[in-house]
C-alpha positions as CSV (number, residue, x, y, z in Angstrom):
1,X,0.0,0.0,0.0
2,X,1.3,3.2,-1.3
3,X,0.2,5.1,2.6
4,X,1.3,1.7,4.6
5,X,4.3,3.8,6.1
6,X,3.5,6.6,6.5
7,X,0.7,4.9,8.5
8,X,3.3,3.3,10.4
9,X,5.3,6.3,11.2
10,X,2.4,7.9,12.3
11,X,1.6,5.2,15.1
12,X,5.3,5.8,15.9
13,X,4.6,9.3,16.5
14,X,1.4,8.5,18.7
15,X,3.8,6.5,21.0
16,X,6.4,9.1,21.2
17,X,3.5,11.4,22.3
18,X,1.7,9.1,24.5
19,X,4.9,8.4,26.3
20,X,5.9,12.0,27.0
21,X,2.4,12.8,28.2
22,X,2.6,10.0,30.8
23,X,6.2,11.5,31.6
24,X,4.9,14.3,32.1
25,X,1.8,13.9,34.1
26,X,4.1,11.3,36.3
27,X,7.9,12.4,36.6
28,X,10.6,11.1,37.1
29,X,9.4,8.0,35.9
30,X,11.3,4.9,35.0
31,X,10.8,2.7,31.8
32,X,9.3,-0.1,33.8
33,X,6.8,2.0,35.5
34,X,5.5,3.7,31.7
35,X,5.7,0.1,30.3
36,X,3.3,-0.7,33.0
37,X,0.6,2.9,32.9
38,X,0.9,2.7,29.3
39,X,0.4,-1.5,28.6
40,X,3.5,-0.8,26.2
41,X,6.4,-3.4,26.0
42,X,9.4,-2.3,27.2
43,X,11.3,-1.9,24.5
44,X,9.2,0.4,22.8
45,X,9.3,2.8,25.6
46,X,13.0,2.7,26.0
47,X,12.8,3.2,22.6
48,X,10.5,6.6,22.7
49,X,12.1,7.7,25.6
50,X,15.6,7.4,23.6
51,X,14.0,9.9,20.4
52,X,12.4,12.4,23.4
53,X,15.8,12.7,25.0
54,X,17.8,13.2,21.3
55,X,14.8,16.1,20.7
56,X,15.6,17.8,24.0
57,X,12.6,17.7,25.4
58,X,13.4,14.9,28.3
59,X,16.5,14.0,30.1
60,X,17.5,10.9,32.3
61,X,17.6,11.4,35.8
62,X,19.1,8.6,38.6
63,X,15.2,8.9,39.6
64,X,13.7,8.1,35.8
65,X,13.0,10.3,33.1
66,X,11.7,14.1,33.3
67,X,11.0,16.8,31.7
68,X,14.3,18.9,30.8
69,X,13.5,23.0,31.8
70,X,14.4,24.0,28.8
71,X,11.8,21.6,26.8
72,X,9.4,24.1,25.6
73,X,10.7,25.5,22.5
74,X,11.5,21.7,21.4
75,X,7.7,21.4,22.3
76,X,6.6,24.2,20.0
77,X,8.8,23.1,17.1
78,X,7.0,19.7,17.7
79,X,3.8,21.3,17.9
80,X,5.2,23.0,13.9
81,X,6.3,20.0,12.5
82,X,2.6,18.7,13.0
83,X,1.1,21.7,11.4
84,X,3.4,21.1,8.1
85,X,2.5,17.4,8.4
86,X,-1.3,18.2,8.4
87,X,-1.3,20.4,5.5
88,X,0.6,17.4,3.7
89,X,-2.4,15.4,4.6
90,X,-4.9,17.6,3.7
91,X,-3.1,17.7,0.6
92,X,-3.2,14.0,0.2
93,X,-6.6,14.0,0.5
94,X,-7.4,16.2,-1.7
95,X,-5.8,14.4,-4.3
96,X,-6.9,11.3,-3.5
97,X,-10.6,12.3,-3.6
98,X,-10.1,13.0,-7.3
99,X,-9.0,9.6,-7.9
């Protein structure tokens, strides 16, 4: 299927945001403890965790993650980036309806 990835990126992207709300509304928090809130295997949230911390918006503390103090403008271009990738999808459907 021509959408199939970026389906799949997309429910990579849900995960990524699901686990930073849930650090958010619980830090620190550890991997275990998210695996368990979020019924997620572990290894997907060590994996989320690792792309939040490369974007800056979460760091590793000896007590789990948290939210770093200077996340928010790495929140806002996060919150950009999904404004450019709705207008691609409203562009996608608009071609697509003319199929």
């Amino acid at each position: 299927m021509v959408l199939r990835k970026l389906k799949n990126e997309a429910e990579i992207a849900m995960r990524h945001l699901q686990v930073l709300e849930t650090v958010m509304e619980n830090q620190p928090i550890g991997i275990f403890k998210l695996a368990v809130i979020l019924n997620m295997p572990k290894h997907k949230v060590r994996y989320s965790l690792r792309v939040l911390e490369h974007s800056g918006i979460i760091e590793p503390t000896q007590h789990g993650a948290r939210i770093r103090k200077d996340a928010k403008s790495s929140i806002e271009r996060l919150k950009e980036d999904l404004e450019d990738v709705k207008m691609y999808i409203r562009e996608i459907e608009k071609r697509s309806s003319k199929l």
